[in-house]
N, C-alpha and C positions, 0 to 999 in steps of 0.2 A: 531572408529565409530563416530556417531554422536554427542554425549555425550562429546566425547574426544574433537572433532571439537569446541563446543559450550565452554566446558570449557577453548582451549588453548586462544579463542579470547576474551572470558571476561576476560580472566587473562592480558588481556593486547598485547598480541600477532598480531601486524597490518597487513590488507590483503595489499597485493600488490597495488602497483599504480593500474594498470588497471585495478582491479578490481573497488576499489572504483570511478575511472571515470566512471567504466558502474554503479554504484551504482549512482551516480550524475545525469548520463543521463536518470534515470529510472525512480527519482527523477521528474524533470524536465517533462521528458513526463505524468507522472502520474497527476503534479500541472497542464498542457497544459490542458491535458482531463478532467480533475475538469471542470476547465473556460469553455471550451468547451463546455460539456454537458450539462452548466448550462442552453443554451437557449433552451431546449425542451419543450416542455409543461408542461408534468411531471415533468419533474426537477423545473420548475417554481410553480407548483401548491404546489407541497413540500416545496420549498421555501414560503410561502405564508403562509401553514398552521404552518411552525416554528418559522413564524416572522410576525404576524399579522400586517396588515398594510405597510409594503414592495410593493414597486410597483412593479409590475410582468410583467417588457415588458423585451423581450430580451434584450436589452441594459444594463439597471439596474440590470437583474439581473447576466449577466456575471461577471458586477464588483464585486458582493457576499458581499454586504458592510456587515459588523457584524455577517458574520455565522461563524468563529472563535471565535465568544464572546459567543456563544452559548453556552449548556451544551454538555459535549463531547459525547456524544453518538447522538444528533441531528448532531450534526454538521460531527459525522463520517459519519451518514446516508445520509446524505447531496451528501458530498464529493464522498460518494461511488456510491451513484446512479448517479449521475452527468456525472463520470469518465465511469463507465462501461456504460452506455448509447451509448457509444461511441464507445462501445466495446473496451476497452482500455483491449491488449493481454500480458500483461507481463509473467513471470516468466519461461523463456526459459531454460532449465539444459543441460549439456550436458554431457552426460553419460560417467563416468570416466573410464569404459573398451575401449565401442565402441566409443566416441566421439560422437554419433549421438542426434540431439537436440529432447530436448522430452518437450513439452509444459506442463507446470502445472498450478498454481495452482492462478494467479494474484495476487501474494502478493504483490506489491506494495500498492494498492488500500485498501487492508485489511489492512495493517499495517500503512502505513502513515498519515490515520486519529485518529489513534488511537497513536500512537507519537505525533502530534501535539496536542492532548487532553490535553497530560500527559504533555508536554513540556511547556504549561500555568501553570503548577500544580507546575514542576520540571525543572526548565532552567538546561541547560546542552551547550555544547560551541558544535560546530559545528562538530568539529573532532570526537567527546564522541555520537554526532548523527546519524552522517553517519556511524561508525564503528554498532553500535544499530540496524540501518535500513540494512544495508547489514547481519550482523548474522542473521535477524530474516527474509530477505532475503533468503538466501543460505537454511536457516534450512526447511524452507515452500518448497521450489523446490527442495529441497531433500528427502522430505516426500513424495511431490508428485509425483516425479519420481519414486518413487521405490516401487507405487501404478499399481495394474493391476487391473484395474476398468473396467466393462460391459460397455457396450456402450450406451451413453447418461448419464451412472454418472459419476459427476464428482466430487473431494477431495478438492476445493475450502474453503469450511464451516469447513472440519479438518484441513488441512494442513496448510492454513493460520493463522487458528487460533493458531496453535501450533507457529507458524513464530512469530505474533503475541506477545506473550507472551514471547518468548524469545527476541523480542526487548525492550518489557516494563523493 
């Protein structure tokens, strides 16, 4: 089960290459849609009110100078409206009977600002982070997946969060 999942990969257990290249690509996309959404108005006026005195034109604030120095939860809120603004769709599962892809729960976007909070807190080398971000990955889009939710709810606020914490 899941349990067993989460414990053979902290024990040290490494996912496949391909995996972690989709983990890297997911990465990558998630950092794009940060910068991305930082030029919206919203994203800018947020900008503004966490960094008083920040000049708020699109240009400047793509570059995000200093919202990493921020306190980690500004700066995940940050990150997270930023990205989703964008509608940035991660966290694709595909279901280990049928194979068919079932959209969840956007963990990238919940988890990676909150890894980089902790990674100012706690350095960790590169391999020890992606391994981190892909478990807390897998575990978030396997919660979500195996949710039969009404329509218009969605498992984002659980499942990520649980994704979440097993990367912390």
């Amino acid at each position: 089960g899941l349990v067993g999942f989460v414990e053979r990969h902290r024990g040290g257990r490494a996912f496949p290459p391909e995996v972690l290249r989709a983990a890297t690509r997911d990465l990558a996309d998630t950092l794009a849609n940060v910068v991305g959404g930082a030029g919206a108005a919203p994203v800018r006026a947020l900008l503004a009110e966490a960094m008083p005195g920040t000049a708020t034109t699109t240009a400047t604030t793509r570059a995000w100078p200093g919202v990493l120095a921020l306190a980690p939860l500004s700066a995940a809120r940050l990150m997270s409206v930023s990205a989703l603004w964008l509608d940035l769709d991660t966290g694709i599962y595909r279901h280990p009977a049928t194979r068919r892809a079932v959209p969840t729960s956007h963990p990238t976007i919940h988890i990676l600002p909150a890894m980089l909070g902790e990674l100012r807190r706690t350095p960790v080398d590169q391999h020890l982070f992606l391994t981190a971000f892909t478990l807390g990955y897998e575990v978030s889009a396997r919660l979500s997946a195996g949710c039969h939710l009404r329509a218009g709810v969605h498992p984002h606020g659980v499942a990520a969060a649980a994704g979440t914490a097993v990367a912390l």
